[in-house]
N, C-alpha and C positions, 0 to 999 in steps of 0.2 A: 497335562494340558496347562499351559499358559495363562492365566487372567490379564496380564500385563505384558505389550513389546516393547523390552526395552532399546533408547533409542541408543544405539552403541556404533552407527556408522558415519562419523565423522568425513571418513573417506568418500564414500558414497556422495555425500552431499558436497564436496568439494567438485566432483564431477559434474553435477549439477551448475557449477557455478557457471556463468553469463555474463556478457557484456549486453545481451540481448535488451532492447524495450519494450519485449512483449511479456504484457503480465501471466503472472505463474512463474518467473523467471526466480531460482532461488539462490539464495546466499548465508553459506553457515555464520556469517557474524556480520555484526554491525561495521567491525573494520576493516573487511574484506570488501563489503559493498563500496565504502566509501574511498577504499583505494581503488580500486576497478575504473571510477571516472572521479578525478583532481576536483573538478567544480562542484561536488556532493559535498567534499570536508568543506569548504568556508561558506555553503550555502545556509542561509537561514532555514526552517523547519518549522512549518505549521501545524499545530498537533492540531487532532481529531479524537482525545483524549484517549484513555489505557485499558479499559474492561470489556473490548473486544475481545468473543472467544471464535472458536471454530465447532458449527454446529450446536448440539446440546453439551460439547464438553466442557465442561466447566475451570478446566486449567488446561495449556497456560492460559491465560490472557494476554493480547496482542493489542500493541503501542501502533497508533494507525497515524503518521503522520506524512505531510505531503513535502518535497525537496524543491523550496522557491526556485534555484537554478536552473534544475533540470524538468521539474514538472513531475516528478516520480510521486507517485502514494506508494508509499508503503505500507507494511505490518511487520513491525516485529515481538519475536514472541520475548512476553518476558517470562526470566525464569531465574531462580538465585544458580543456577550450572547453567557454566561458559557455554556447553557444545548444545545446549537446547536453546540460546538464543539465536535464532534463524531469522534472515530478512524473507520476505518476501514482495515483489513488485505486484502490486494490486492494479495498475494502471497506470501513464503518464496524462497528466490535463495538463492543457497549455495555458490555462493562469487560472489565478486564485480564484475573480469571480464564475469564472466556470465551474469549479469543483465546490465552493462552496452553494451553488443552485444545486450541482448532482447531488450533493449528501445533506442538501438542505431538512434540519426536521432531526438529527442525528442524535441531538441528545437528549430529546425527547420521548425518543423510542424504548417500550417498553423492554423488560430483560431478555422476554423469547425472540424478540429480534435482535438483540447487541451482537449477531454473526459476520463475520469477514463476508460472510455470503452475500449480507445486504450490501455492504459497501462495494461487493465485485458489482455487481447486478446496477448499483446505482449509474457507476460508472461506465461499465459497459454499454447502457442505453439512455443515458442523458449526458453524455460529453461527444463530442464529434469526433468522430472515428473509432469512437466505443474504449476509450482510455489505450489505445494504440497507436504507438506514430511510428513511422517510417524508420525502418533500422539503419538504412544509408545514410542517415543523418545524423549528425552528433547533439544536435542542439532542438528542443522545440521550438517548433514554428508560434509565432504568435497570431493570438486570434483577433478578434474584432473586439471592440469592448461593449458589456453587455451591458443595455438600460434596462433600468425598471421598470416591470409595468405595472402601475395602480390601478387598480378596478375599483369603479366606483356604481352602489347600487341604482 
């Protein structure tokens, strides 16, 4: 019996690959993703820093940054082997200050929470349309811009 599966399906995950902007959408490499759509390579990248894991596992750790251009969060996992660096699309928000209210608090988060989970979950229920946009579309839509609000005792 097995204690470990190794990940040996290269091919596999290439079938996976997508043009799709529905998160969960996956991509065996970082250069794959950003050839997929032109305006990913010369977009800027807002990290959401690197000790992202999945669940309680404790490797890999996953690089959670968002794609100014397009609006994409990603995750990708880091790993010193090529074929275990995987992207994954976490959600598209249509601007910065949206995503940064969803995952507002993020690096303050104790270790039991540093999950991909929380970041789907932030996303999904605090950015409009739940980090999903319209696949007919090439570009996101932009949103309104968002003011602050002060509360005062």
């Amino acid at each position: 019996m097995a204690l470990f599966k190794r990940h040996t399906e290269p091919e596999m995950a290439q079938d996976t690959t997508t043009d799709s902007l529905r998160p969960g959408a996956m991509f065996p490499s970082m250069d794959l993703f950003l050839e997929k759509r032109p305006e990913r390579r010369e977009s800027a990248q807002v990290e959401f820093g690197i000790m992202w894991r999945e669940g309680a596992r404790k490797r890999p750790r996953y690089r959670v940054a968002w794609v100014e251009e397009t609006g994409e969060l990603v995750a990708e996992a880091l790993s010193e082997f090529e074929h275990l660096r995987t992207i994954e699309l976490l959600g598209t928000v249509v601007n910065r200050e949206t995503l940064e209210l969803a995952v507002n608090g993020w690096e303050r988060l104790p270790y039991p929470e540093t999950t991909l989970e929380w970041v789907r979950t932030q996303i999904s229920m605090r950015t409009p349309g739940g980090g999903v946009v319209d696949e007919t579309t090439s570009t996101v839509a932009t949103a309104p811009k968002l003011e602050s609000i002060r509360r005062t005792a």
